[in-house]
VOFI-398027 format. One line per 2 residues: number of its first residue (from 1); for each residue x, y, z of N, C-alpha, C. Coordinates in steps of 0.001 Angstrom, whole numbers, plus 500000, padded with zeros to 6 digits. Example, Ala and Ser with C-alpha at 12.3 -4.5 7.8 and 13.67 -1.06 7.14 Angstrom:
1> 513190:494310:507800:512300:495500:507800:513200:496700:507800; 512850:497750:507080:513670:498940:507140:512900:500030:507870
% end
This chain:
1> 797560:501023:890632:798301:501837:889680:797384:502304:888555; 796055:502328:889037:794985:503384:888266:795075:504754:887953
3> 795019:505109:886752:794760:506446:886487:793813:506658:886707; 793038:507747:887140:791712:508292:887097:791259:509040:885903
5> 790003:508897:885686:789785:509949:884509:789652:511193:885123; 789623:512394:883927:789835:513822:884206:791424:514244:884651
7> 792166:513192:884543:793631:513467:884813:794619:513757:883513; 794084:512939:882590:795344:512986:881275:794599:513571:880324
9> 795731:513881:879799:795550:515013:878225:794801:514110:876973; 794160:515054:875909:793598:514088:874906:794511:513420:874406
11> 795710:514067:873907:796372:513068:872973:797246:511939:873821; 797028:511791:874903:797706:510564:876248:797038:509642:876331
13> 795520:510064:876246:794185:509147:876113:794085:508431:874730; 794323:509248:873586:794456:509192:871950:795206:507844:871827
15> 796639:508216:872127:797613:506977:871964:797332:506199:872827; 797174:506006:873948:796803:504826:874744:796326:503975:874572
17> 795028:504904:873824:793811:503891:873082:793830:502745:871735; 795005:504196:871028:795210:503502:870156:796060:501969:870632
19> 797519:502291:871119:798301:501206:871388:797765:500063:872256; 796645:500204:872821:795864:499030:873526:795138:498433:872540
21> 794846:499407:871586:793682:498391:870712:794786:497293:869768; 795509:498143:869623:796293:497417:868919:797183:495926:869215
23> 797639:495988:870453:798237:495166:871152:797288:494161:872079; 795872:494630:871899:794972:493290:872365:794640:492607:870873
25> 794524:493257:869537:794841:492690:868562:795258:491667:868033; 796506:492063:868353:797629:491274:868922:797536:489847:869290
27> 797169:490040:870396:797012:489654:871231:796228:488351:871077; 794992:488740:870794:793744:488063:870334:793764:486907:869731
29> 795264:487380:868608:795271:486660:867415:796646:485581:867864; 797397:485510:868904:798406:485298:869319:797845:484005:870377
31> 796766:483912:870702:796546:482839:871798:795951:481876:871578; 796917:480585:872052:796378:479611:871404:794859:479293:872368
33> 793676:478821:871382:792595:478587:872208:792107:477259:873062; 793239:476884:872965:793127:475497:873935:793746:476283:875409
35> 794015:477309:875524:794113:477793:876706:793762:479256:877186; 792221:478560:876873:791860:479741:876614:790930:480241:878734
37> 790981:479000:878937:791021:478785:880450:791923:478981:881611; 793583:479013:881099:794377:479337:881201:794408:481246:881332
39> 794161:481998:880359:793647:482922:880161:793050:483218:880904; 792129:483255:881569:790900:483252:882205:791026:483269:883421
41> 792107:482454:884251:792418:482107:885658:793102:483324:885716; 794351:483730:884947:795755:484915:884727:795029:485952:884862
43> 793738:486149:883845:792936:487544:884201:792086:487806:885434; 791489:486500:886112:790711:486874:887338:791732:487136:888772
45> 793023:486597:888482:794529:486785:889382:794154:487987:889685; 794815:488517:887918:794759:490092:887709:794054:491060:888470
47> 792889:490302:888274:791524:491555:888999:791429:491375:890304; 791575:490411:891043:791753:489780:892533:792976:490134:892839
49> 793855:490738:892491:795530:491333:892857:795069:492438:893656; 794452:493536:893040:794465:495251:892896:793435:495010:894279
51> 792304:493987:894628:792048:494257:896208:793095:494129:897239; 793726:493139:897139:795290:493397:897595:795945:494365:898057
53> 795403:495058:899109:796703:496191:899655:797448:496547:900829; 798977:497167:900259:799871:497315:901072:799988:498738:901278
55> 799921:498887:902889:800315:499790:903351:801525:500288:903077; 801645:501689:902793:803047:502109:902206:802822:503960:903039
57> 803403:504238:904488:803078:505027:904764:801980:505338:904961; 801165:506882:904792:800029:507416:904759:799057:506598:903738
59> 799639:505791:902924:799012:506422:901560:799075:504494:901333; 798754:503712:900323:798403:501910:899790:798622:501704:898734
61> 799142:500711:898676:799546:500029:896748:798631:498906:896619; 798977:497918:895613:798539:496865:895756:799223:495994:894858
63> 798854:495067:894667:799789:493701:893775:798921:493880:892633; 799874:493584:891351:799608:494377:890463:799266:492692:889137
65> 800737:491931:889655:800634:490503:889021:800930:490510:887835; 801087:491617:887080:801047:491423:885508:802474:490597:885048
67> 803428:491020:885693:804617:489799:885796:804557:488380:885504; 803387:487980:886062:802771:486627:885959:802337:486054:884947
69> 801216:487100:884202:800384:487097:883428:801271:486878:881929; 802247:488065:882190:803091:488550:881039:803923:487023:880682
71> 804931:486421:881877:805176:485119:881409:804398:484247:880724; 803380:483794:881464:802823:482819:881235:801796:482885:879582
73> 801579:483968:879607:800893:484131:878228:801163:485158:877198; 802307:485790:877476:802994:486626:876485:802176:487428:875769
75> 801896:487792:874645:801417:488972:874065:799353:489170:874349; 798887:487370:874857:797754:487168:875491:797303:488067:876589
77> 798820:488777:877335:798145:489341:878507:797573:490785:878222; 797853:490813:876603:797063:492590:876485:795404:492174:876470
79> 794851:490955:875871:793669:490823:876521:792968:490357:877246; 793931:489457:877965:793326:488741:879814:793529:490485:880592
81> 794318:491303:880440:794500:492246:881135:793330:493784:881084; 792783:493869:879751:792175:494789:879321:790506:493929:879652
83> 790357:492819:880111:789048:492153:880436:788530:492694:882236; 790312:492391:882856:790266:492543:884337:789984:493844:884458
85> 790349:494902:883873:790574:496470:883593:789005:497128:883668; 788204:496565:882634:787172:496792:882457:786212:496338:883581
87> 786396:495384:884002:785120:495031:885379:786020:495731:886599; 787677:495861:886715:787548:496766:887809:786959:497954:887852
89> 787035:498480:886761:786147:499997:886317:784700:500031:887017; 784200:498947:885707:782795:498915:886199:782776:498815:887464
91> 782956:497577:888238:782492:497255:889015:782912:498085:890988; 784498:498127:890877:784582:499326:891948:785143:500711:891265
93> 785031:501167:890219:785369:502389:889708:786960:502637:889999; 787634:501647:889780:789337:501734:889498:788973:502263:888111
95> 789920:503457:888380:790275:503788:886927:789277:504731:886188; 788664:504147:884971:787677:504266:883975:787565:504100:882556
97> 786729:504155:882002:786358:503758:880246:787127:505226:879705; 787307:505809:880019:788107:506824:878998:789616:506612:879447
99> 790413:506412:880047:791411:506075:880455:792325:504325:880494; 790486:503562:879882:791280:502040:879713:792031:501950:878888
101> 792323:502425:877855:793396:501971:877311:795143:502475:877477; 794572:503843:878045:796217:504157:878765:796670:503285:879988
103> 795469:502796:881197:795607:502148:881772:796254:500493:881794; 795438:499957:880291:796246:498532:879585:797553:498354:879014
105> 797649:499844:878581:799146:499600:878057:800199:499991:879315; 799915:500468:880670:800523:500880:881276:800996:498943:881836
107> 799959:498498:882202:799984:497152:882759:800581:496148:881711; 799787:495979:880352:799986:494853:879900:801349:495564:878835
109> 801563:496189:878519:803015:496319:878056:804187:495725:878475; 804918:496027:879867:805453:495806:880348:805415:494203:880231
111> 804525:493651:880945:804238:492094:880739:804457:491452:879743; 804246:492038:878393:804700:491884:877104:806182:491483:876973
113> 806980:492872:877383:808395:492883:877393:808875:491833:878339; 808259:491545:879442:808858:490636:880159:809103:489087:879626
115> 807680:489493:879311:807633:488078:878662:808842:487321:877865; 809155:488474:877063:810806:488585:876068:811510:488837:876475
117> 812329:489490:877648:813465:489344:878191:813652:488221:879330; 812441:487818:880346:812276:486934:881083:812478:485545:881221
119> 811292:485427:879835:810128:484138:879490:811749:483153:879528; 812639:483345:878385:813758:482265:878769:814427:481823:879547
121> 814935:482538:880349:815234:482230:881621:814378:481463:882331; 813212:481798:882703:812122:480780:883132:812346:479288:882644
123> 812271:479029:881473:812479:477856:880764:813955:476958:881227; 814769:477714:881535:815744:476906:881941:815174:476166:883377
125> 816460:475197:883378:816012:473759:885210:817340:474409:885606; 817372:475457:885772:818506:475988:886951:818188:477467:888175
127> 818785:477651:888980:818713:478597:889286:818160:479853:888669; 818841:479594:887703:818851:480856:885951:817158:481255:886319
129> 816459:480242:886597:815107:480150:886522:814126:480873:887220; 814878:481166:888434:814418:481484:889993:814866:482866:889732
131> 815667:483426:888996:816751:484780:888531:815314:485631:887876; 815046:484747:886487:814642:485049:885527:812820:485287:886052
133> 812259:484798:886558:811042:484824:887919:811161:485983:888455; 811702:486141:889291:812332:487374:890109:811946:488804:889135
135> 812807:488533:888320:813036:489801:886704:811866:490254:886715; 811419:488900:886058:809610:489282:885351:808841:489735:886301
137> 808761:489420:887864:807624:490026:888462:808288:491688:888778; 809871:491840:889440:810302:493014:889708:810268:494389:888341
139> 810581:493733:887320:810891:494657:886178:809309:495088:885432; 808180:494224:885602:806829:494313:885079:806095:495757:886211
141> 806538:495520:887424:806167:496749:888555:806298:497716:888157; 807815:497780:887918:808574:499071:887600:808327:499692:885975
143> 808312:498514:885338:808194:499295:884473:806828:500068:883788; 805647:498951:884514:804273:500351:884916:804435:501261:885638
145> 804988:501645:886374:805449:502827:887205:806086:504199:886122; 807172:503475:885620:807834:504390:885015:806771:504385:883575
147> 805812:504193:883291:804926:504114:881676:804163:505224:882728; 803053:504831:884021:802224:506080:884703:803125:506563:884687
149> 804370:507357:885223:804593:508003:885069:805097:509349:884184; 805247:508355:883138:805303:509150:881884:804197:509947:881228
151> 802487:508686:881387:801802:509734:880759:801740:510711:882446; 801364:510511:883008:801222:511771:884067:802424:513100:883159
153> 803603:512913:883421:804897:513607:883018:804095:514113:881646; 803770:513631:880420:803043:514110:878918:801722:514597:878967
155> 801160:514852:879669:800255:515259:880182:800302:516850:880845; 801416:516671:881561:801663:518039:882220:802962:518032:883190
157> 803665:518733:882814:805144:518401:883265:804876:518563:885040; 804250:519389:885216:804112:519729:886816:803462:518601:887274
159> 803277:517347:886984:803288:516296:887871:804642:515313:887935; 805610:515950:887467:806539:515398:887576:807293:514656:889420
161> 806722:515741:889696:807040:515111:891662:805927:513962:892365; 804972:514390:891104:803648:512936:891167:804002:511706:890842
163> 804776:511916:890033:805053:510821:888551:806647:510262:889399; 807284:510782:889986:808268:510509:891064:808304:509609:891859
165> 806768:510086:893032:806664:509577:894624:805602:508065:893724; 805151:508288:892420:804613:506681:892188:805583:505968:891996
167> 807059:505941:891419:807690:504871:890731:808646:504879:892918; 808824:505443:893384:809306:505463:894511:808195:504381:895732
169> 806721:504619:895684:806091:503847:896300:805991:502351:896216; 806437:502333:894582:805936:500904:894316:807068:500074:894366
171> 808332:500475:894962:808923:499677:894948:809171:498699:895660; 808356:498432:896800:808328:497438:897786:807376:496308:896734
173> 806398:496683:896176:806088:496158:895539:806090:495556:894541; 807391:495825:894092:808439:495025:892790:808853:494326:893805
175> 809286:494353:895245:810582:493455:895901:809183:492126:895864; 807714:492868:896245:806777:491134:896314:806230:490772:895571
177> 806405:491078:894620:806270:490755:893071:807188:489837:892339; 808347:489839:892812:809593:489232:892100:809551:487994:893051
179> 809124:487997:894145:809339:486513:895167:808480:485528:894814; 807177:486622:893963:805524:486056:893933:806153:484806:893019
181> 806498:485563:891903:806625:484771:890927:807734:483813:890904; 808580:483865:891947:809613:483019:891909:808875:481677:892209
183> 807815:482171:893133:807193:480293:893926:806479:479848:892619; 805784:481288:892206:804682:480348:891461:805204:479709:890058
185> 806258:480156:889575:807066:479823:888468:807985:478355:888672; 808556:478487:890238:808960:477307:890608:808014:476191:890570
187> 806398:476502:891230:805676:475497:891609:805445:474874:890275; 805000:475850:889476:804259:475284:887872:805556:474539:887197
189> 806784:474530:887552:807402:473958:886916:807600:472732:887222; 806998:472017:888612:807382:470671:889635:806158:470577:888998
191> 804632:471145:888770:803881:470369:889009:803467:470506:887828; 803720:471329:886730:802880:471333:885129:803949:471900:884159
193> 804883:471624:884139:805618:472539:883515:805360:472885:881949; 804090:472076:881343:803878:472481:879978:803130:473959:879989
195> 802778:473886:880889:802009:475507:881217:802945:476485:880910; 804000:476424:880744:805012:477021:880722:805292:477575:879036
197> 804862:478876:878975:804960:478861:876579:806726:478438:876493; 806568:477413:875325:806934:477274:874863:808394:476200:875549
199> 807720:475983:876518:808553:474898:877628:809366:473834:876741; 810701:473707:877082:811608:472822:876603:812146:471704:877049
201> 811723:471517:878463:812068:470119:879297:811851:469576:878869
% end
């Protein structure tokens, strides 16, 4: 769910940049550093997701994970996410340096929000839990889908049938996104559940 550069408008690139800098900021200042290893595992997920791909027709997605990320470290994932961002760039040219920060807020936003509508549910020892799992990985997909698609859409309205067939492709990929996190949310809760922010058991 890379933008490419030479695709978006200055002022799409402008704000992007801005709202990434801001929200790894954030971010930065938001994580506690005793897990800061923790961090570290969530972001190499991250970057080891996007080789990950699913055939979808002609055309491939891939697992995106920020669902994960977004629980488990809440406003942290604007900079475990903007770390993975940058060496996918570099290293296989996902994306690029003029487009990372529209690219971070497309990913780690969402994860953000999840984090806050999700993260509690998670915390509960019920079903509620397995619900609230589900949410965070399905609703973190979609709702990068529908953010690319917007800047594509602010950018230039005539990609609007672009900005369409992306939030339409990825939706198989919200359905394995939402299961992802159901195990791994279940597992961490049998086997570590302090990993869990702000865990109440």
């Amino acid at each position: 769910m890379h933008i490419s550069e030479g695709v978006l408008s200055g002022p799409v690139l402008l704000s992007g940049g801005a709202l990434a800098a801001a929200g790894t900021a954030i971010g930065l200042k938001k994580i506690d550093y005793d897990r800061i290893a923790q961090v570290g595992v969530l972001s190499a997920a991250f970057f080891v997701g996007s080789l990950i791909h699913v055939n979808i027709g002609p055309s491939s997605v891939h697992l995106i994970l920020n669902g994960m990320v977004g629980l488990l470290l809440g406003w942290g994932a604007a900079p475990a996410i903007l770390i993975a961002l940058v060496l996918q760039s570099l290293l296989f040219q996902y994306g690029g340096i003029t487009v990372l920060g529209v690219n971070t807020v497309i990913m780690a936003l969402p994860a953000v929000i999840c984090y806050y509508v999700c993260g509690p549910l998670i915390r509960k020892k019920t079903s509620i839990a397995a619900v609230g799992a589900f949410a965070g990985g399905f609703l973190s997909v979609f709702l990068s889908a529908v953010l690319m698609a917007a800047a594509l859409f602010f950018t230039e309205k005539n990609f609007w049938g672009v900005a369409a067939a992306v939030i339409m492709a990825h939706l198989p990929v919200m359905a394995i996104e939402g299961v992802i996190s159901v195990f791994c949310i279940s597992f961490l809760k049998k086997v570590h559940p302090a990993i869990l922010p702000n865990y109440s058991g």
